[in-house]
C-alpha positions, -999 to 999 in steps of 0.1 A, spaced: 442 -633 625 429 -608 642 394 -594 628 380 -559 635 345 -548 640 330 -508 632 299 -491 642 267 -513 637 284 -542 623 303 -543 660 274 -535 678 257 -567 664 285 -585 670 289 -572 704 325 -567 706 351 -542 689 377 -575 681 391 -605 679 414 -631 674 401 -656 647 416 -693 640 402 -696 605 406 -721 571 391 -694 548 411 -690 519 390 -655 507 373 -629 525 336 -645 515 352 -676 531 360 -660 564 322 -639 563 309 -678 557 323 -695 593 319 -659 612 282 -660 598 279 -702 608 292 -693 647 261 -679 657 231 -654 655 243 -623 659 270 -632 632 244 -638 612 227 -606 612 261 -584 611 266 -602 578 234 -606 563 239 -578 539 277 -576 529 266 -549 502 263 -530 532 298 -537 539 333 -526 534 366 -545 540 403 -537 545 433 -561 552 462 -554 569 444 -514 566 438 -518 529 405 -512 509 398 -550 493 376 -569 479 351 -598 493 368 -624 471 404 -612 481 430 -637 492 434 -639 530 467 -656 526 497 -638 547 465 -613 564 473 -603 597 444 -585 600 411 -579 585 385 -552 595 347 -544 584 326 -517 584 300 -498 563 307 -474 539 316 -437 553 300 -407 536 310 -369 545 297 -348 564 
């Protein structure tokens, strides 16, 4: 699937996106392996209160099912301005 990083979460990351071979079943399961790969996984998920997520460009939840999910984004909550 491909997985999509905004503003600071990408800039811990370090990149914008990308392709993911995963066996998560949930978005908490996918956060889990992302946040086992390495350090600056780590700290981009540390806090996933901070955190929004959308599949396939739809607001979910972290316990949503990733079955069928073509893609799955995150990034912080916007406010207005």
């Amino acid at each position: 699937m491909n997985v999509i990083y905004f503003a600071w979460v990408r800039e811990r990351i370090g990149i914008p996106q990308e392709k993911v071979e995963t066996q998560a079943t949930t978005v908490n399961d996918l956060i889990a392996e992302l946040r086992a790969r390495e350090e600056r996984y780590e700290a981009a998920f540390a806090d996933i209160t901070a955190l929004r997520v959308a599949l396939d460009q739809e607001l979910a939840d972290f316990d949503a099912p990733l079955e069928g999910v073509r893609e799955v984004a995150f990034f912080p909550p916007m406010t207005g301005g």
